[in-house]
N, CA, C and O atoms as CSV, one atom per row, in Angstrom:
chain,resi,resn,atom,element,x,y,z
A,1,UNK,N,N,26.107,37.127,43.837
A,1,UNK,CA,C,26.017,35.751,43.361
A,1,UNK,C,C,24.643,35.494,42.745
A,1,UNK,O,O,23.526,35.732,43.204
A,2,UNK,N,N,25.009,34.954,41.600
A,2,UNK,CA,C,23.136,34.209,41.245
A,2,UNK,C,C,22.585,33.536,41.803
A,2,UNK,O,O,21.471,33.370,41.305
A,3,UNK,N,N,22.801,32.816,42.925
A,3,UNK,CA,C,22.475,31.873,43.611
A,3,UNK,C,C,22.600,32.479,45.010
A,3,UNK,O,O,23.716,32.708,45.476
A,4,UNK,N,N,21.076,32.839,45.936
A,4,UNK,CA,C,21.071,33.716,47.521
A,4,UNK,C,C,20.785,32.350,47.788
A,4,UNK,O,O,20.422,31.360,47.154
A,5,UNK,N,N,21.156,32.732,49.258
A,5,UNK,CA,C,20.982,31.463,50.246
A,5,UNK,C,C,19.787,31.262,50.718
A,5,UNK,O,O,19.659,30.310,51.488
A,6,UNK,N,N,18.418,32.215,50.343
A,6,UNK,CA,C,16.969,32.022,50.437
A,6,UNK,C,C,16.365,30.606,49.436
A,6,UNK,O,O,15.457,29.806,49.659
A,7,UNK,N,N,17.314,30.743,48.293
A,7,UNK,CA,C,16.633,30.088,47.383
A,7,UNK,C,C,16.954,28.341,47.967
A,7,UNK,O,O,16.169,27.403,47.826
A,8,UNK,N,N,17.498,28.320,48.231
A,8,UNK,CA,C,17.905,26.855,48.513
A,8,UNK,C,C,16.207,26.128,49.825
A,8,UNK,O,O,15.819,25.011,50.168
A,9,UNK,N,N,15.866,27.209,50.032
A,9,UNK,CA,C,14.357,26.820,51.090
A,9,UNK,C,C,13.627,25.947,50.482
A,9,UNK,O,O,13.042,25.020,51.042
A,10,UNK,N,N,13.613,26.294,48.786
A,10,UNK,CA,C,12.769,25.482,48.311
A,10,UNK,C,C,12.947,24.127,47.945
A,10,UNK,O,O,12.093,23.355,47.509
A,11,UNK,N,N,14.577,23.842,48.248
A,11,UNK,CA,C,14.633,22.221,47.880
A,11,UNK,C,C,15.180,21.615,48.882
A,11,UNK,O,O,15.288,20.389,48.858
A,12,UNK,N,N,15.607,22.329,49.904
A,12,UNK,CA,C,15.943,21.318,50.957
A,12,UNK,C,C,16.195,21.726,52.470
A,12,UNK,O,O,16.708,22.844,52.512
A,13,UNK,N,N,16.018,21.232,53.587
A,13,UNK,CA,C,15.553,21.895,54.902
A,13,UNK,C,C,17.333,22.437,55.354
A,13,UNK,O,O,18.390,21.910,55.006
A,14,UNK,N,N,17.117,23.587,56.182
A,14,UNK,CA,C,17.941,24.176,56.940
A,14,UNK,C,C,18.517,23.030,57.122
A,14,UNK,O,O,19.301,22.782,56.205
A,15,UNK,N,N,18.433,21.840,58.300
A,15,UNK,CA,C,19.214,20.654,59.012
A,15,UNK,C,C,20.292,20.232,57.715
A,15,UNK,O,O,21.505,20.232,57.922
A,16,UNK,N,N,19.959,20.022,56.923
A,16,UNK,CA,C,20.724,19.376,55.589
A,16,UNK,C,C,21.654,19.700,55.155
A,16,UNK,O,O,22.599,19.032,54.736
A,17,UNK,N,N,21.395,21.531,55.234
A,17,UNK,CA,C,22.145,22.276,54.739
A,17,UNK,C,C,23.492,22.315,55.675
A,17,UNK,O,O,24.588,21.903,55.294
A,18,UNK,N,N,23.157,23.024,57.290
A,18,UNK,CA,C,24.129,22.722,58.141
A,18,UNK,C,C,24.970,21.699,58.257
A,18,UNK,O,O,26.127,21.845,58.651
A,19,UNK,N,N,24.367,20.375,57.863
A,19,UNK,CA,C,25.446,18.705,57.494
A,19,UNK,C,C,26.149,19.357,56.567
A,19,UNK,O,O,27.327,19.600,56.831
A,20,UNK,N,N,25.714,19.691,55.562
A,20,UNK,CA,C,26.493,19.592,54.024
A,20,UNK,C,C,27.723,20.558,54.796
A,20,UNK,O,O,28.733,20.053,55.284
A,21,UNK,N,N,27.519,21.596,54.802
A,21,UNK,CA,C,28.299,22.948,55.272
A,21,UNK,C,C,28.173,23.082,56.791
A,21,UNK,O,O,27.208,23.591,57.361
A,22,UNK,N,N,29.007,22.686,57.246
A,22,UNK,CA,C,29.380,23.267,59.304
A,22,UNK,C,C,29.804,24.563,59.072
A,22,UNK,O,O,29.539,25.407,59.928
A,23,UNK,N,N,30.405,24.878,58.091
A,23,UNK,CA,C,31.227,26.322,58.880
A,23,UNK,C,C,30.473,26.878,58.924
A,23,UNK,O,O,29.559,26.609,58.145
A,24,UNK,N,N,30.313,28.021,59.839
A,24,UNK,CA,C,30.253,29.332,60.042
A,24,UNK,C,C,29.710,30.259,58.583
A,24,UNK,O,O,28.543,30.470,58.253
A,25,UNK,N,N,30.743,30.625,58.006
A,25,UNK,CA,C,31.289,30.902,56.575
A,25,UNK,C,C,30.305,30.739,55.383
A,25,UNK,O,O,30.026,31.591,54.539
A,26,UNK,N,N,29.829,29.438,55.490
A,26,UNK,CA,C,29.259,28.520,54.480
A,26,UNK,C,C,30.335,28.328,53.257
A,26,UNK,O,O,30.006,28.194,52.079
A,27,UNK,N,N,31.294,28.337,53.609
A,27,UNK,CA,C,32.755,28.127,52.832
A,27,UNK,C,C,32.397,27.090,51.360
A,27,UNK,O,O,32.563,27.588,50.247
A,28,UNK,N,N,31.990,25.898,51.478
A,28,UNK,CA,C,31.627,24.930,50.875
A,28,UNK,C,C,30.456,24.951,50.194
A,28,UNK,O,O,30.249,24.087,49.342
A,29,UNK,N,N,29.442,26.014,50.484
A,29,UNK,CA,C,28.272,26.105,50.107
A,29,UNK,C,C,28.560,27.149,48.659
A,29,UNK,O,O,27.964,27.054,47.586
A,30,UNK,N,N,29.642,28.131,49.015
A,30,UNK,CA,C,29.835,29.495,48.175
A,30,UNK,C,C,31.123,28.287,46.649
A,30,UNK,O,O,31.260,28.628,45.474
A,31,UNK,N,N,31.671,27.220,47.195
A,31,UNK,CA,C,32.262,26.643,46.225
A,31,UNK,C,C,31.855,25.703,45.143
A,31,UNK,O,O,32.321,25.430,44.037
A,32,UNK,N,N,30.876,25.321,45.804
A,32,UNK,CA,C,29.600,24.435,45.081
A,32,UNK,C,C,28.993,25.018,44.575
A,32,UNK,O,O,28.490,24.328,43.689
A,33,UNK,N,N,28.450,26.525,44.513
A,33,UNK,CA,C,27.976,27.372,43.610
A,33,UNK,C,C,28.727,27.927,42.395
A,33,UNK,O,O,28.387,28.232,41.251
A,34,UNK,N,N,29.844,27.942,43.059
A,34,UNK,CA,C,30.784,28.264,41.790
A,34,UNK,C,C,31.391,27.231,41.225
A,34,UNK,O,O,32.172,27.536,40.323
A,35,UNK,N,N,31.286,26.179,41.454
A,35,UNK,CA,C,31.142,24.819,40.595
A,35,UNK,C,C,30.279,24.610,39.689
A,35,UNK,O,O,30.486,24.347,38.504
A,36,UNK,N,N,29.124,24.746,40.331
A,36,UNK,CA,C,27.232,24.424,39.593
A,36,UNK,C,C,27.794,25.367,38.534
A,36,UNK,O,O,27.991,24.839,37.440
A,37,UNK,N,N,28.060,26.531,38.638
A,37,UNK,CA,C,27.827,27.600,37.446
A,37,UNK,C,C,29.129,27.650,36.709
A,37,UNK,O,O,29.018,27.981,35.528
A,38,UNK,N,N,30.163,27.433,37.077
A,38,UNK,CA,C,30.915,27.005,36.142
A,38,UNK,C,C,30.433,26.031,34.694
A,38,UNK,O,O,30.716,26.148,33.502
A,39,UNK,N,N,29.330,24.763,35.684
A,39,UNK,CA,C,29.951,23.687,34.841
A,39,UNK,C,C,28.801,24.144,34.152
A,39,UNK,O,O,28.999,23.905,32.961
A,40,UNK,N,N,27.771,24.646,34.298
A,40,UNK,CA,C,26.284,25.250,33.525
A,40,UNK,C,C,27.126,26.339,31.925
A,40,UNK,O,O,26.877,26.372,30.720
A,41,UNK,N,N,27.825,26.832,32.544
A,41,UNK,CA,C,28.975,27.798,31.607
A,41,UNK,C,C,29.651,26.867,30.535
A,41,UNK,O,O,30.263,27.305,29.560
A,42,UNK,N,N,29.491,25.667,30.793
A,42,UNK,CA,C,30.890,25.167,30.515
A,42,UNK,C,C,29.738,24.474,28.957
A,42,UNK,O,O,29.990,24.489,27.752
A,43,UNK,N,N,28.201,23.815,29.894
A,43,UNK,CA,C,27.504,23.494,28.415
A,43,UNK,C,C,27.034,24.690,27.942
A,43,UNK,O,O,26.889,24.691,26.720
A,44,UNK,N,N,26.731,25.768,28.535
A,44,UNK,CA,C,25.623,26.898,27.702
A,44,UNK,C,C,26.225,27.912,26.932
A,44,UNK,O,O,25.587,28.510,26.066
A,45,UNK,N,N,27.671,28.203,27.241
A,45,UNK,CA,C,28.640,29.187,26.681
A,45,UNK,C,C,28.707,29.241,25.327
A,45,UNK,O,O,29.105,30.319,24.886
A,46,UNK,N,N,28.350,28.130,24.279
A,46,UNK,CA,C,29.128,28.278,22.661
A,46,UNK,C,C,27.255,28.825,21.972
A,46,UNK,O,O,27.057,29.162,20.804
A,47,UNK,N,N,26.290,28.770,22.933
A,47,UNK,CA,C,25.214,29.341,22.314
A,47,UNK,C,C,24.643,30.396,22.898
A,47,UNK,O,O,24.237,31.328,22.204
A,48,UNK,N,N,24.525,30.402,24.281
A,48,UNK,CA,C,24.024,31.540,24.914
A,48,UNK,C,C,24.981,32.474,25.703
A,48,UNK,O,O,26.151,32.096,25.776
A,49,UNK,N,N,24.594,33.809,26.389
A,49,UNK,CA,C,24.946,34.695,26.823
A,49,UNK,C,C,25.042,34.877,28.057
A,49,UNK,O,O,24.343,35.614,28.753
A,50,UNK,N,N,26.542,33.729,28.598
A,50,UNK,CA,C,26.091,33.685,30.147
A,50,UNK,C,C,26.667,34.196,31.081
A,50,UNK,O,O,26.672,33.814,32.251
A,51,UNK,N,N,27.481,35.601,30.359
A,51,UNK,CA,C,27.679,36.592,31.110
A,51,UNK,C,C,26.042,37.489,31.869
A,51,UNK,O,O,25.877,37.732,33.064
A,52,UNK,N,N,25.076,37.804,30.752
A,52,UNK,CA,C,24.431,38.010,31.132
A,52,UNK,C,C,23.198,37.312,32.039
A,52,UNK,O,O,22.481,37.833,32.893
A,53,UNK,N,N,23.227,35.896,31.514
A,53,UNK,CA,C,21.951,35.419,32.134
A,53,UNK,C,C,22.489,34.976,33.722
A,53,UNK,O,O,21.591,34.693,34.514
A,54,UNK,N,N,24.088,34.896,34.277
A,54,UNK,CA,C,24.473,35.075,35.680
A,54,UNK,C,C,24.773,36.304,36.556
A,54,UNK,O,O,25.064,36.369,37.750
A,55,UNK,N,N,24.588,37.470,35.416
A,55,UNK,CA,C,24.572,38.530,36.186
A,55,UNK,C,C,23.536,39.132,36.615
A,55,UNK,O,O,23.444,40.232,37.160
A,56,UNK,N,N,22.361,37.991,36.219
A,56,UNK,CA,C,20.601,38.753,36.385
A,56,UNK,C,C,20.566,38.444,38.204
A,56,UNK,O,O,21.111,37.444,38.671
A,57,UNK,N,N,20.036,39.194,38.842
A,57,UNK,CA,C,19.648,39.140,40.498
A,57,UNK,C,C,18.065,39.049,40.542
A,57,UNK,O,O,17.449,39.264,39.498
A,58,UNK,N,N,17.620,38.847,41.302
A,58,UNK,CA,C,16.883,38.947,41.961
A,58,UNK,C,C,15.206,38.160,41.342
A,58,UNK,O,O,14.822,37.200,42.009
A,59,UNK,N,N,14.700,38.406,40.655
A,59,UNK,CA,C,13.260,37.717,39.941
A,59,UNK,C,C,13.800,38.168,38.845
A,59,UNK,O,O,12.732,38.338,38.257
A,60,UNK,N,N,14.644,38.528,38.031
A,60,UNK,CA,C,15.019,38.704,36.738
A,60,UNK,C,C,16.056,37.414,36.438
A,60,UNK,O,O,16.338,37.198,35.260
A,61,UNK,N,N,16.580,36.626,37.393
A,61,UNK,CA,C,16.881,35.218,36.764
A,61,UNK,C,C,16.328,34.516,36.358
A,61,UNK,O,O,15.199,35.005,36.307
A,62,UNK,N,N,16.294,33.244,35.836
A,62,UNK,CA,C,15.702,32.219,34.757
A,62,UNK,C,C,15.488,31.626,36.487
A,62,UNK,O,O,16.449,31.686,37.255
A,63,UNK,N,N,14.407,31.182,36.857
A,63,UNK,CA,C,14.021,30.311,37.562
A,63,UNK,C,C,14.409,29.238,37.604
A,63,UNK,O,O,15.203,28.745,38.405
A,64,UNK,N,N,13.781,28.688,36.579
A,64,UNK,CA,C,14.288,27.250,36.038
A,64,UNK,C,C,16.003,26.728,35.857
A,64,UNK,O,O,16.398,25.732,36.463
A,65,UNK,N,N,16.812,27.436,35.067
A,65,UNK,CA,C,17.936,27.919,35.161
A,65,UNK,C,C,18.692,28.147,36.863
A,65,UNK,O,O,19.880,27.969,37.134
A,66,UNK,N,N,17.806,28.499,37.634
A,66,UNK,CA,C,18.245,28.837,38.620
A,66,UNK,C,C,17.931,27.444,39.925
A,66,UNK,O,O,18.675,27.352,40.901
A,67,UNK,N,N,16.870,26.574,39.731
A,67,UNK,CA,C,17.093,25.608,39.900
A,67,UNK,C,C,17.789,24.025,39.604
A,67,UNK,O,O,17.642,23.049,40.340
A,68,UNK,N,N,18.655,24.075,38.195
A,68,UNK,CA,C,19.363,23.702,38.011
A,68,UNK,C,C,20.399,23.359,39.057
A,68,UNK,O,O,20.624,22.369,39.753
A,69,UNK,N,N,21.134,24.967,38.849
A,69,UNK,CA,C,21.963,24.999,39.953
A,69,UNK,C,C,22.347,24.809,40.961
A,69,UNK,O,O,23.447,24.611,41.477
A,70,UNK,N,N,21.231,24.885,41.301
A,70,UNK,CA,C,21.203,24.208,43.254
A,70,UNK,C,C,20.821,23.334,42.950
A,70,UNK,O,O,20.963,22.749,44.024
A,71,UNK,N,N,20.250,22.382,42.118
A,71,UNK,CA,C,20.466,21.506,42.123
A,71,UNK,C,C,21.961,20.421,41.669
A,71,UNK,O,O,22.196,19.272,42.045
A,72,UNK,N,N,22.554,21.077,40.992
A,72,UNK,CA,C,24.312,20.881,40.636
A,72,UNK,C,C,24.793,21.375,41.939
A,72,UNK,O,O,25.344,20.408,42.465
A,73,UNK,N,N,24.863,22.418,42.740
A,73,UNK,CA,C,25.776,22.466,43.560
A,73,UNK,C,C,25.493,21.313,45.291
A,73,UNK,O,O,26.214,20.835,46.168
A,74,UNK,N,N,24.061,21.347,44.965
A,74,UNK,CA,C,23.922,20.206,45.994
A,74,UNK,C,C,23.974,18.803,45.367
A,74,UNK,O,O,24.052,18.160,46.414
A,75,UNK,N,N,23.984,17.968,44.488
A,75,UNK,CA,C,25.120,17.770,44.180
A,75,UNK,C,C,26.579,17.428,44.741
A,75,UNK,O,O,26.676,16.649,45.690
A,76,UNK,N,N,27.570,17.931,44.235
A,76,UNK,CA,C,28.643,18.784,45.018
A,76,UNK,C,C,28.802,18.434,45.875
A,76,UNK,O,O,29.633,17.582,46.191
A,77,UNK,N,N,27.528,19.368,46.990
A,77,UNK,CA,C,28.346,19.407,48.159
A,77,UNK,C,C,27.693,17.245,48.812
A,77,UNK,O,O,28.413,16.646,49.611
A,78,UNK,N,N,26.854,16.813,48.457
A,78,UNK,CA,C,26.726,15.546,48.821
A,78,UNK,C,C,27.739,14.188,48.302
A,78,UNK,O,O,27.650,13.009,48.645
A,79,UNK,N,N,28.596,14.762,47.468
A,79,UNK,CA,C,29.449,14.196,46.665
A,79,UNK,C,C,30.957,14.623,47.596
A,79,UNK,O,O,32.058,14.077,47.669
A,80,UNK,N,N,30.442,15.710,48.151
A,80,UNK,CA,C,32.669,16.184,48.907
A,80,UNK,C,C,31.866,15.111,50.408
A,80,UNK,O,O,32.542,14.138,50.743
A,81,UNK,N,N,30.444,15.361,51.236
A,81,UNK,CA,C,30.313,14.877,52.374
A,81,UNK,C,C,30.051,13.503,51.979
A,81,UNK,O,O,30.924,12.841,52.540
A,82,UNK,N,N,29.319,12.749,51.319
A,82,UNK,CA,C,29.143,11.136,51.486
A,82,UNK,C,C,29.270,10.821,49.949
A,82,UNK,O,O,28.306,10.833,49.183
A,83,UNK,N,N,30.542,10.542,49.591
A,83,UNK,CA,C,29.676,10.016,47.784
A,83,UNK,C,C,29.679,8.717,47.704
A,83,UNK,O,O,29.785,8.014,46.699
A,84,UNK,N,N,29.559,8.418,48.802
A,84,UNK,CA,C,29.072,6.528,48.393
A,84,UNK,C,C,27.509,6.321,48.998
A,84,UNK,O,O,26.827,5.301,48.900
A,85,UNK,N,N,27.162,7.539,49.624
A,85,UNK,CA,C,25.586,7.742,49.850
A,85,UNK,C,C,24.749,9.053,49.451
A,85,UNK,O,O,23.883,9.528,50.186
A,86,UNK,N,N,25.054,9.504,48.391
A,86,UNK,CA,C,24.335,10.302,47.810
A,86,UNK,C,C,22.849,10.084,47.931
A,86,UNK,O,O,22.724,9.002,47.359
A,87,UNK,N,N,21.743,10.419,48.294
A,87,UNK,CA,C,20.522,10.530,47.812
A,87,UNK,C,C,20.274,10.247,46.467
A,87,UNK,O,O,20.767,10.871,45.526
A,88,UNK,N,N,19.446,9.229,46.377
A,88,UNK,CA,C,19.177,8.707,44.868
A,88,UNK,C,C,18.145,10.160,44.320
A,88,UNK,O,O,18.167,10.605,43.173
A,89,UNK,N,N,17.340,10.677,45.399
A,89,UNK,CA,C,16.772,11.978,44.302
A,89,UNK,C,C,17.941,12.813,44.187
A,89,UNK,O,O,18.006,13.259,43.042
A,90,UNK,N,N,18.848,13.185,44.885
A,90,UNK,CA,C,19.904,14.391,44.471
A,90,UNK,C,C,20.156,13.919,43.082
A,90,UNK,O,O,19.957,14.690,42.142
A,91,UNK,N,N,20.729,12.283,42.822
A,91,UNK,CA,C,21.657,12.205,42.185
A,91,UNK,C,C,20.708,11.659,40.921
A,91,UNK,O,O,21.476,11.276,40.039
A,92,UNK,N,N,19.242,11.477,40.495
A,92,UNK,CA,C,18.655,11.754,39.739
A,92,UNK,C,C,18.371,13.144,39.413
A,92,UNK,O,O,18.157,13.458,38.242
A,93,UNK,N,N,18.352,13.944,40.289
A,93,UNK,CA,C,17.836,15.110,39.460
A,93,UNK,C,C,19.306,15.990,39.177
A,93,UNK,O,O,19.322,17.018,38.499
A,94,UNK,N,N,20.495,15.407,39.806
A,94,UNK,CA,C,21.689,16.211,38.945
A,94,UNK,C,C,21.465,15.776,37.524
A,94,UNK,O,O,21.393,16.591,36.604
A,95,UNK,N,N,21.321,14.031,37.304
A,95,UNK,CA,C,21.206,13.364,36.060
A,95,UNK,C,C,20.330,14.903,35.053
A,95,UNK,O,O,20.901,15.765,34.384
A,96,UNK,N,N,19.290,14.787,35.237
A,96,UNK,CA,C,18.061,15.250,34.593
A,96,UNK,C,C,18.738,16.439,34.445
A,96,UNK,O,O,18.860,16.719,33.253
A,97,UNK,N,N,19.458,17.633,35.545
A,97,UNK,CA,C,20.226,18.969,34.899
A,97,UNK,C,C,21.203,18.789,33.735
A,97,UNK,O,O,21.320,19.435,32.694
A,98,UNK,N,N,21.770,17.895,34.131
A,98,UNK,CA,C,23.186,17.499,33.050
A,98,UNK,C,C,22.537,17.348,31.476
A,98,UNK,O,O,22.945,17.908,30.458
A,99,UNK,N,N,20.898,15.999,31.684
A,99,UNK,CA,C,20.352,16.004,30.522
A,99,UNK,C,C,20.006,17.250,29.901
A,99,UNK,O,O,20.393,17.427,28.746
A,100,UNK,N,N,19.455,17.989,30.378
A,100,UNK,CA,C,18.989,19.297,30.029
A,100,UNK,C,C,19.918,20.410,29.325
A,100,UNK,O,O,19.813,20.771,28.153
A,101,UNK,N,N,20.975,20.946,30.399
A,101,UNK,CA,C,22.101,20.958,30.234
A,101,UNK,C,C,22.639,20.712,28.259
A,101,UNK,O,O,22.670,21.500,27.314
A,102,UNK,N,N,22.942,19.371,28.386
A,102,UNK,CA,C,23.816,19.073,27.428
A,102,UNK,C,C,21.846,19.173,25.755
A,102,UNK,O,O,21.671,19.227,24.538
A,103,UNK,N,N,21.395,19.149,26.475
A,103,UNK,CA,C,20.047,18.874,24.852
A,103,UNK,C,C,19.750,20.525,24.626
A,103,UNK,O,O,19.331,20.880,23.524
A,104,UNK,N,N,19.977,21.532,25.693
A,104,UNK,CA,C,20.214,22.785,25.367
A,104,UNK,C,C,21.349,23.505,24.436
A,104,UNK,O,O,21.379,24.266,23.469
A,105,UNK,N,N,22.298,22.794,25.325
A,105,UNK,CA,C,23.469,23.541,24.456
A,105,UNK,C,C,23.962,22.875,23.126
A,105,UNK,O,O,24.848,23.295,22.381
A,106,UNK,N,N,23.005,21.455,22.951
A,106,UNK,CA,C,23.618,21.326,21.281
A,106,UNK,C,C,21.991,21.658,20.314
A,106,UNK,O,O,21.751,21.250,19.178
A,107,UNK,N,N,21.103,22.478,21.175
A,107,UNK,CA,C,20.042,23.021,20.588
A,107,UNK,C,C,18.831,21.987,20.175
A,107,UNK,O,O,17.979,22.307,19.347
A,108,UNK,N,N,18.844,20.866,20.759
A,108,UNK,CA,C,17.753,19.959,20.708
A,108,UNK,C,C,16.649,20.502,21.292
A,108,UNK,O,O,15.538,20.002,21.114
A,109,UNK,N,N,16.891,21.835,22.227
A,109,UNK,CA,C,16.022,21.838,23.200
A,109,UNK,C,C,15.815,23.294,23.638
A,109,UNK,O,O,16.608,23.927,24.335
A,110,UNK,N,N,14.414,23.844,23.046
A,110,UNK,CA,C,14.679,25.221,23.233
A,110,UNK,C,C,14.571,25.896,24.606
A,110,UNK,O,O,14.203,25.459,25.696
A,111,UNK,N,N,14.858,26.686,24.347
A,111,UNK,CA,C,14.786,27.860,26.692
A,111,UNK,C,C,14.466,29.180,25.801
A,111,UNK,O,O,14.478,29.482,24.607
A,112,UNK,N,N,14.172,29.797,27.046
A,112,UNK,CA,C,14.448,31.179,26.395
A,112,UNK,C,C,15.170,31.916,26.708
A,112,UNK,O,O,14.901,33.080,26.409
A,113,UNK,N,N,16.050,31.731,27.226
A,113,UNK,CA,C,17.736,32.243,27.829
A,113,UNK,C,C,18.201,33.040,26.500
A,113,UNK,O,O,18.029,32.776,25.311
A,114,UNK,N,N,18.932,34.245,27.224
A,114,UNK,CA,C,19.463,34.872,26.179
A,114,UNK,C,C,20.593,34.340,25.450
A,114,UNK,O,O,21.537,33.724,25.945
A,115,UNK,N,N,20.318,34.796,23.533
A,115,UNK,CA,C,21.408,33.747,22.751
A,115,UNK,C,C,22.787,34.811,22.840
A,115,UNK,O,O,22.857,35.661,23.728
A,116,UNK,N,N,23.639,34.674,22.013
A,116,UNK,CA,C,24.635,35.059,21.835
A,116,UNK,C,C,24.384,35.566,21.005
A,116,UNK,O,O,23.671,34.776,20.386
A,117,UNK,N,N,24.503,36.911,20.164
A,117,UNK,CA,C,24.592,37.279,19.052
A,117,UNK,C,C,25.393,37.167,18.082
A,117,UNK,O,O,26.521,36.821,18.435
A,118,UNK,N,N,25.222,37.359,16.747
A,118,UNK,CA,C,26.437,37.907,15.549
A,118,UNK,C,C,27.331,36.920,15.634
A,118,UNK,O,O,27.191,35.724,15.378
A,119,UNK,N,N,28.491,37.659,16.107
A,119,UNK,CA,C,29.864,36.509,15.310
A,119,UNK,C,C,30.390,35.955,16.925
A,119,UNK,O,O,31.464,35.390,17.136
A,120,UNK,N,N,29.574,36.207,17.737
A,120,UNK,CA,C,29.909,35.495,19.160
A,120,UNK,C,C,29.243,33.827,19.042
A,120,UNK,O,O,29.740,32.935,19.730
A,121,UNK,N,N,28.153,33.567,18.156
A,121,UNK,CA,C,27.647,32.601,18.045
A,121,UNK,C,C,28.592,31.374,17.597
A,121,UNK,O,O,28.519,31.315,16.369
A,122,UNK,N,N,29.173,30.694,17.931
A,122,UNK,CA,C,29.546,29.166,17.139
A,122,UNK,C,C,29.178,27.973,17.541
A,122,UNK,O,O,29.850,26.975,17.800
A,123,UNK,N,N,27.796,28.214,17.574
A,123,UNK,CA,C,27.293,26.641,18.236
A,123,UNK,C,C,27.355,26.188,16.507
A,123,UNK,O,O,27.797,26.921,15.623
A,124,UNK,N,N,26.776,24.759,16.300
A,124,UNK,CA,C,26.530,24.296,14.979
A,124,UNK,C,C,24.832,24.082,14.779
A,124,UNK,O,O,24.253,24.136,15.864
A,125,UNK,N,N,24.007,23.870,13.711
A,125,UNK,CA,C,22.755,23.356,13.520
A,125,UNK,C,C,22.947,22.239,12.858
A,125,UNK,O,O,24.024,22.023,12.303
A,126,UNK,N,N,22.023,21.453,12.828
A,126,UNK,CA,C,21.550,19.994,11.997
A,126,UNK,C,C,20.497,20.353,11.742
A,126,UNK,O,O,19.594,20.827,12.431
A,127,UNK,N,N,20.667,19.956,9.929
A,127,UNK,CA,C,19.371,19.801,9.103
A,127,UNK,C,C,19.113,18.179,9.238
A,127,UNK,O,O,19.834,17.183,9.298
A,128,UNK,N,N,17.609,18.463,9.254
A,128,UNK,CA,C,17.120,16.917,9.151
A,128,UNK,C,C,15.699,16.650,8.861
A,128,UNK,O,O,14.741,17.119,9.475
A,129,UNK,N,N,15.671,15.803,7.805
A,129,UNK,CA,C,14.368,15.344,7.370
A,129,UNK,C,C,13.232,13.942,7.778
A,129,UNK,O,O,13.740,12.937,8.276
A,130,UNK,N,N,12.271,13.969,7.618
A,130,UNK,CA,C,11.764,12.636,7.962
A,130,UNK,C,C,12.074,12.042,6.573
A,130,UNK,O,O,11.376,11.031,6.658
A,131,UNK,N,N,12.696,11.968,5.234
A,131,UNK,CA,C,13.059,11.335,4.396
A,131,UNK,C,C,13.917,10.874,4.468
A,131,UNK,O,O,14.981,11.313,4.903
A,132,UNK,N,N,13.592,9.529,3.920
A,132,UNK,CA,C,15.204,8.534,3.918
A,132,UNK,C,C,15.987,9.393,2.862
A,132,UNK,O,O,15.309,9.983,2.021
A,133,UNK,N,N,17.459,9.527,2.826
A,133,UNK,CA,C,18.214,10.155,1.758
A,133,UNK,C,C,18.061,8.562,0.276
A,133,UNK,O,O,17.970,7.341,0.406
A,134,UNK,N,N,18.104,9.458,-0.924
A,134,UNK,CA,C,18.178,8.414,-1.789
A,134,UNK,C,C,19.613,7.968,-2.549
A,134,UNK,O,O,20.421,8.465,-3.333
A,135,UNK,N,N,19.452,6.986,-1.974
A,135,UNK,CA,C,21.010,6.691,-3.043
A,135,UNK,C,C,21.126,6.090,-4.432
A,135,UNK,O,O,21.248,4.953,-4.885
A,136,UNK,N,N,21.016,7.646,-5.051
A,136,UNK,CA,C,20.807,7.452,-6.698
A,136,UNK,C,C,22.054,6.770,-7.828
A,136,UNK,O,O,22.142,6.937,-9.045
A,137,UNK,N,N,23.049,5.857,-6.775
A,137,UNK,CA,C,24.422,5.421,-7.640
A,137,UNK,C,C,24.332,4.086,-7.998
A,137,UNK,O,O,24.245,3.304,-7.050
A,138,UNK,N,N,24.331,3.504,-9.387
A,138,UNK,CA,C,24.189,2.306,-10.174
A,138,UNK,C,C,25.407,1.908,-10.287
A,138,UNK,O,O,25.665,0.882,-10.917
């Protein structure tokens, strides 16, 4: 998985985690990950390469990229246990992934995540000028 259960130390305490997820298993924890990265797939897929950038392990993932996620899947899992009391930081900083998210994948916003090459590419570009266009019709 791109997402180890070490990494989650850095955004939120053991106790939290056990609320979100009782089982044993971490049943709910492993579905919320595959949610987060689904839906990360779902904006980054028509420009980048996210076969590869979810098959990276270990310090060869996108960090940043990789906090996203846990941040989307927690998320998730505060949304299946209380969603009429979400944490206003969870549910700002899902906001802020989603922003990111969506200003990446229509290229407002550069990363350095690997692109897609050749004829796998079909994102679109916008040309745009600081000139007003002139409308030369009498």
């Amino acid at each position: 998985m791109f997402i180890e259960e070490s990494d989650y130390e850095v955004q939120v305490r053991q106790e939290i985690m056990s609320i979100l997820d009782p089982s044993a298993a971490n049943s709910a924890i492993e579905m919320a990950e595959r949610m987060a990265i689904d839906q990360i797939k779902s904006y980054l897929s028509g420009r980048y390469d996210v076969e590869a950038i979810f098959s990276a392990t270990g310090e060869e993932r996108n960090h940043f990229l990789l906090m996203i996620a846990i941040d989307i899947a927690l998320y998730h899992l505060w949304s299946k246990r209380a969603p009429r009391k979400i944490p206003e930081l969870r549910a700002q900083r899902y906001q802020d992934a989603i922003d990111w998210l969506k200003a990446v994948g229509e290229g407002t916003m550069t990363t350095d995540l690997p692109q897609l090459q050749g004829d796998d590419f079909f994102g679109s570009f916008k040309i745009s000028s600081k000139y007003q266009p002139n409308d030369n019709k009498f």
